[in-house]
C-alpha atoms as one frame of an Amber mdcrd trajectory, in Angstrom:
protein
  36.489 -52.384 -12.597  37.824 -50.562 -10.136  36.852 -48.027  -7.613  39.903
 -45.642  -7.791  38.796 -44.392 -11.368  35.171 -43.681 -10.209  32.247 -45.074
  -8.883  31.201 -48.403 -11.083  27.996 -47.070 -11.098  29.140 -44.288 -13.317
  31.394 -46.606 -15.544  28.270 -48.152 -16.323  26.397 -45.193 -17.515  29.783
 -44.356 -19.168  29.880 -47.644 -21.386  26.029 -47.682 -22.103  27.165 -43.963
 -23.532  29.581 -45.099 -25.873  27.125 -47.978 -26.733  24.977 -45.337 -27.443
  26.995 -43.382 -29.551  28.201 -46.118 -31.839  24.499 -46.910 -32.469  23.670
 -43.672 -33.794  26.767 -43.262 -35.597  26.136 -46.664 -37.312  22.640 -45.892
 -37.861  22.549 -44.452 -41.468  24.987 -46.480 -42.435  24.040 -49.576 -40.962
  20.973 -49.995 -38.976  19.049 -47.805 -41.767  20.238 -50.712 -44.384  19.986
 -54.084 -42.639  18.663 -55.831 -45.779  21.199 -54.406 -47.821  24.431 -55.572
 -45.862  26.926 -58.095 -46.469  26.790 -61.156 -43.583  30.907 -60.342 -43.178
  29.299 -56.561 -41.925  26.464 -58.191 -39.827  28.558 -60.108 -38.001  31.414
 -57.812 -37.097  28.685 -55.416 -35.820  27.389 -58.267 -33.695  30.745 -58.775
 -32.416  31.379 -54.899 -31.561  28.344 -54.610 -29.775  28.875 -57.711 -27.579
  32.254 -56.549 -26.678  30.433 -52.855 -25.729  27.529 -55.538 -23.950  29.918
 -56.917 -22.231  31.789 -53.603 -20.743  28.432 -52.670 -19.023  27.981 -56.504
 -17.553  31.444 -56.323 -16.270  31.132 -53.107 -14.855  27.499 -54.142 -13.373
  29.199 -57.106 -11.488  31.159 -54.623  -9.645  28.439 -52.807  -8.748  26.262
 -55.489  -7.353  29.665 -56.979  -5.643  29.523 -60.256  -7.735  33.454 -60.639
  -8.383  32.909 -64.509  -9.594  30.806 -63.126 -12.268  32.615 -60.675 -13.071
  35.961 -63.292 -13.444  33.805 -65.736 -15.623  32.857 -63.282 -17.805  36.530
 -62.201 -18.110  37.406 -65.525 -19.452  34.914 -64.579 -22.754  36.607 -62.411
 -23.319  39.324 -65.220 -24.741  37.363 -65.853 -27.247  35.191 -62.975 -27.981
  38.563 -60.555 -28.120  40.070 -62.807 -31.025  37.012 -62.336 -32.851  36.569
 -58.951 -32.634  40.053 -58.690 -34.018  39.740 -61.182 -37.055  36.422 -60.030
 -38.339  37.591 -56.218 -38.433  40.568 -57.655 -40.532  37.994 -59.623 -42.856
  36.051 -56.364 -42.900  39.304 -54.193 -43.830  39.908 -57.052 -46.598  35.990
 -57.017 -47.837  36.082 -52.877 -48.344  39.648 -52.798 -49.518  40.732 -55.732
 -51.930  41.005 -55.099 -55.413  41.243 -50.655 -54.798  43.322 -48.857 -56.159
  45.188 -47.452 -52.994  45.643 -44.134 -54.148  46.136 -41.385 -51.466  42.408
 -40.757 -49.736  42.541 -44.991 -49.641  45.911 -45.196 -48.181  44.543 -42.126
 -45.890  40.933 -44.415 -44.798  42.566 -47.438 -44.670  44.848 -46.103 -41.424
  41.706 -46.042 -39.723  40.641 -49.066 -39.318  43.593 -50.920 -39.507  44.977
 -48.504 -36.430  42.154 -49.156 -34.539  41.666 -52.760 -34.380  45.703 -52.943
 -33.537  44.700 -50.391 -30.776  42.042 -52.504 -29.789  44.509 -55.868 -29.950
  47.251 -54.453 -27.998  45.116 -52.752 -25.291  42.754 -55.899 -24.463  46.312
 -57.566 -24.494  47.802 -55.205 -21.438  44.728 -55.548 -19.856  45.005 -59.278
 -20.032  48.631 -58.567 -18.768  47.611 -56.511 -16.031  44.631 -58.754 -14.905
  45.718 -59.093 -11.163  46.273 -55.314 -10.833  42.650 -53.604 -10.914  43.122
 -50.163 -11.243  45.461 -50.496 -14.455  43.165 -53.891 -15.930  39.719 -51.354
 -15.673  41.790 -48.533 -17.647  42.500 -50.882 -20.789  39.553 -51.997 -20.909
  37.790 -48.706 -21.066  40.413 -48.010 -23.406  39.078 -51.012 -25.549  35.740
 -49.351 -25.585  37.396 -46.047 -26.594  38.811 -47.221 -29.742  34.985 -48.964
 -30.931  33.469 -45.695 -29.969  35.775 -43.572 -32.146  33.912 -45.217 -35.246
  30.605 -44.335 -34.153  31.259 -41.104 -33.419  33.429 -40.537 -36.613  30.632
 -41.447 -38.947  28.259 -39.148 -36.675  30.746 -36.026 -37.685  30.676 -37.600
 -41.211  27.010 -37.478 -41.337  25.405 -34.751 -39.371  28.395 -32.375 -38.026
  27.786 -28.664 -39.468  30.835 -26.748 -40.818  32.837 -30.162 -41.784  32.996
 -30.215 -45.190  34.947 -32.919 -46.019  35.916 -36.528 -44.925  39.389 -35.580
 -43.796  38.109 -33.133 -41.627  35.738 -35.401 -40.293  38.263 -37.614 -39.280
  40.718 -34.608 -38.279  37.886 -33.892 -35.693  37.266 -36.904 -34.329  40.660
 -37.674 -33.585  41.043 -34.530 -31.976  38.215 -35.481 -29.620  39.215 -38.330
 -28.854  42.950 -36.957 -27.683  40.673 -34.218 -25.433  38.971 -37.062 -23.583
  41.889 -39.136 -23.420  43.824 -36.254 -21.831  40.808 -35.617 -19.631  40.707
 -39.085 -18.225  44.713 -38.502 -16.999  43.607 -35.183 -15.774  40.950 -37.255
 -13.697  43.649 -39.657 -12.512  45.740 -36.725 -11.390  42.866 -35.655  -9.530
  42.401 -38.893  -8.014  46.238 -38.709  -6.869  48.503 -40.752  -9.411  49.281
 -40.630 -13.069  48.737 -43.994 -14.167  50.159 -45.492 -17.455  46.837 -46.875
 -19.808  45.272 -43.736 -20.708  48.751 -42.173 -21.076  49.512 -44.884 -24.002
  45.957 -44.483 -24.964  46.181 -40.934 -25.759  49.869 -41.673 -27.100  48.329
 -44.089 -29.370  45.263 -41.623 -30.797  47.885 -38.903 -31.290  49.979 -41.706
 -33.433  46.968 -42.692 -35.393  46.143 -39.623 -36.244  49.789 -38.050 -37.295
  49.386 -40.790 -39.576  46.285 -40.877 -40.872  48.004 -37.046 -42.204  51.246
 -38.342 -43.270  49.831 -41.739 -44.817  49.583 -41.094 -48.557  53.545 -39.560
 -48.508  54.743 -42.671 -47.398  56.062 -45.122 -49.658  56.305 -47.936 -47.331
  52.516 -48.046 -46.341  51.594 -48.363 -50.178  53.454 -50.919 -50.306  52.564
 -52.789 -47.596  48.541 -52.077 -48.250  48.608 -53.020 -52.018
């Protein structure tokens, strides 16, 4: 990571948070009902929480100065990414085969299958931007960012008072997520320059969620998801 977005120390209280969150979010869902899950489930969890394990390592080998760590870890990433990827497609395939994609399915569907493309093309610009710090350590929080949003969806799903209904569950969370997207640019301004990831990040929430609304009207994405 790099220094210009904040002290590592804090990055690494920032990714244990999002850790955090997911868990909770998950927990009725999924930590509540172990027994009761499908393997294809178990191990996409697994993968998610490496890839949230692995933000705090990386972000601890800054702090303690250990760059060759840090750059062997990177190359798990190689494989790990990939996998993250495939098993929320096989997860995405698992929940929706065989429904009837009617307009709340066309509407859920979006979500996931937005978010692991978010998560694809992000890891892949910070891939790109490797050799360049201060842009690599903003797509890979913004990797993080994009697991997070499920956790914290299913916690307004759950437990959020006044939201009565699943749209405006999701309506919510994407609306948080665009605040603390917009608050990270507002941080690089602060530090002196605007910089491009959380700019596409936020771009790419605001996208999601415009069509997330706009989903069921749209003849095209039936199509495509049946």
């Amino acid at each position: 990571m790099h220094r210009s977005i904040g002290n590592s120390g804090r990055l690494i209280y920032l990714f244990a948070g999002m850790s955090g969150l997911v868990i909770i979010g998950f927990f009725p869902s999924y930590f509540a009902k172990l027994l009761d899950t499908s393997l294809t489930f178990h191990v996409h969890g697994l993968l998610m929480f490496v890839w949230m394990g692995a933000l705090i390592g990386q972000a601890t080998f800054v702090r303690i100065r250990r760059m060759d760590l840090h750059r062997r870890a990177g190359k798990l990433s190689f494989a790990l990414a990939p996998l993250v990827f495939l098993s929320g497609v096989i997860v995405i395939r698992e929940i929706y085969g065989g429904t009837e994609m009617e307009s709340e399915a066309l509407q859920r569907l979006t979500i996931p299958a937005f978010a692991i493309t978010q998560f694809a093309l992000t890891y892949a610009l910070a891939l790109a931007y490797r050799r360049r710090p201060e842009l690599h350590a903003r797509y890979m929080i913004s990797t993080g960012l994009v697991l997070t949003f499920a956790g914290t969806l299913r916690m307004f799903l759950n437990w959020a008072p006044g939201i009565s209904s699943e749209a405006g569950a999701v309506h919510t969370n994407y609306f948080l997520f665009e605040i603390v997207t917009a608050g990270l640019i507002l941080n690089d301004l602060r530090l002196g320059r605007l910089q491009a990831p959380f700019v596409l990040t936020l771009i790419l929430f605001a996208t999601n969620h415009v069509f997330f609304a706009t989903a069921s009207d749209l003849a095209w994405w039936k199509s495509l998801a049946n």
